[in-house]
N, C-alpha and C positions, 0 to 999 in steps of 0.2 A: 499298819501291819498288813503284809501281804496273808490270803488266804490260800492261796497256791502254793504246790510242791517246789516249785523253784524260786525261790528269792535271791538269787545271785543279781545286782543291779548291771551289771556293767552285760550280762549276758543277757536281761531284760531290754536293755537300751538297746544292743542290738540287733534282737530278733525283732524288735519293733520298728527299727527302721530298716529292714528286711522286706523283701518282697517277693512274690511268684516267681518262681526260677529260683530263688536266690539259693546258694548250698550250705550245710554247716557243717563241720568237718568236726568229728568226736576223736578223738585221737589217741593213740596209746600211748605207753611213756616212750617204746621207741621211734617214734615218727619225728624226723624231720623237720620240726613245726617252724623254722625260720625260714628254710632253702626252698619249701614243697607245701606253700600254701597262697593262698590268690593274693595278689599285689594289692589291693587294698584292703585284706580281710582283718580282722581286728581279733587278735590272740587270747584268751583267758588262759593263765595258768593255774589249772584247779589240780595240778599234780602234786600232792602235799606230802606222801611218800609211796614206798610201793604199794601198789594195791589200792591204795585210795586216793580218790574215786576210783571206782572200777566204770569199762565205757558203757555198763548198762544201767548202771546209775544214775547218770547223763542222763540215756536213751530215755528212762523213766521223766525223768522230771521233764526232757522237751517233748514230750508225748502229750503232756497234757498242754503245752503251750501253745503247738504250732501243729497245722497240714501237713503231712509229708506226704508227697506227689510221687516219689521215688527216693529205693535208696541204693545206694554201691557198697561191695563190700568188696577187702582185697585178696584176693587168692594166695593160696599157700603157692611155693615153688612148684612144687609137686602135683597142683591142680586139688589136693583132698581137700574137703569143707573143715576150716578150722574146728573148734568143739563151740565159742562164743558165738558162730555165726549160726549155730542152730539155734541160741538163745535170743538172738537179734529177728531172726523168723519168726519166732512167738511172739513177740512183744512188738511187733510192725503189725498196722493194720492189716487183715485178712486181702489177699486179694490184690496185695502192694507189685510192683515189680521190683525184683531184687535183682541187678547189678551185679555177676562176679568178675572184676577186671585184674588182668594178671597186675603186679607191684608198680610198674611203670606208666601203666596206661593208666592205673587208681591216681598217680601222682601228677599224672596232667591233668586226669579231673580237678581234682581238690586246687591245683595251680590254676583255675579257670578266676576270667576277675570276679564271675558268677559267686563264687564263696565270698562270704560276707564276715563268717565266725568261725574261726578255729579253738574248740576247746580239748587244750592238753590234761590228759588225765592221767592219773599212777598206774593204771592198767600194766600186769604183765604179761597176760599172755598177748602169745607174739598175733600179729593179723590180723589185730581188734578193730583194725579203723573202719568209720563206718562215715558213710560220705550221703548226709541228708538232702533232697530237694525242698524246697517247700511248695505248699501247693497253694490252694485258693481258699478263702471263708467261703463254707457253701451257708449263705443266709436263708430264711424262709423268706420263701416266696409270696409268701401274705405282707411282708414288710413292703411299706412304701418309701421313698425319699424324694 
């Protein structure tokens, strides 16, 4: 039995064979996840109905998993900051760079072969995607190998 917030296996296998650069796409229930995700990425479908998972539930459990180095989020038409991406600012490392890329230019990020994991969630509010880097283990420097 795992001790961690996330015990999804098939999204553990992933991130583990994941690397620096690599991206992981949180996605809403409207996103595109066939047409508009990286040609090798590996899909979880955790959208079970609306609303659940919501994408900062995700955010929560791969927070404590993985480095994010950067993250994207996708802009409204309009340019205004959706309401969830004030939520995704709180709960990103302080200090993170935050991405706002209008719908199109989000959509050839995430189509990068860089993304590795796309997980679909019940998410309804609209705009929620949120498009992770990963970053590096920063190890203590006292460690030898």
């Amino acid at each position: 039995m795992l001790r961690t917030k996330l015990l999804h296996p098939e999204i553990l296998r992933v991130l583990g064979s994941s690397g620096h650069f690599s991206q992981v796409l949180i996605a809403d229930g409207n996103y595109p996840f066939i047409s508009r995700s990286g040609p090798g990425a590996t899909t979880v479908y955790l959208n079970l109905m609306p609303g659940i998972p919501k994408t900062t539930d995700v955010l929560e459990a791969l927070l404590e998993m993985i480095p994010i180095q950067e993250a994207a989020i996708m802009q409204t038409p309009n340019g205004e900051q959706a309401s969830v991406h004030d939520e995704y600012l709180k709960m990103l490392p302080q200090g993170l760079e935050v991405k706002r890329l209008e719908r199109y230019a989000f959509y050839d990020a995430a189509c990068s072969s860089l993304t590795s994991l796309v997980i679909a969630t019940g998410e309804t509010r609209r705009f929620a995607n949120l498009l992770l880097t990963i970053g590096v283990v920063k190890l203590d420097q006292s460690e030898r190998y």
